[in-house]
C-alpha angles and dihedrals in degrees: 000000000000114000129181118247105254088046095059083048083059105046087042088059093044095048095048095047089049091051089048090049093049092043086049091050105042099070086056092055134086110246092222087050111111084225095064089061088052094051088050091044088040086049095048094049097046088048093046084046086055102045081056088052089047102043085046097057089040096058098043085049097063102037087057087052085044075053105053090046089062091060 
């Protein structure tokens, strides 16, 4: 998976607003609601979706400073 710069910002901004709604909304919720396991499955995806974000732009980060080293 190889992403572009401003669309790993992007994705970066989108996946952190989505993890502070659901953590607003969980203490408001009863924990033997069905939409209190949405808003955990919805919070583990969304994590799992960030720490992707966040091991892409890791990795081409540092090829491109593997890369400048070359020159």
């Amino acid at each position: 998976m190889v992403m572009e710069p401003h669309l790993g910002r992007i994705a970066f901004n989108i996946v952190v607003l989505l993890v502070v709604l659901t953590l607003i909304s969980l203490p408001f919720l009863r924990r033997d609601s069905p939409e209190f396991i949405v808003s955990i499955l919805a919070l583990m995806f969304s994590l799992v979706f960030l720490s992707l974000v966040i091991w892409d732009v890791r990795r081409q980060a540092k090829k491109e400073m593997l890369g400048n080293q070359e020159e």
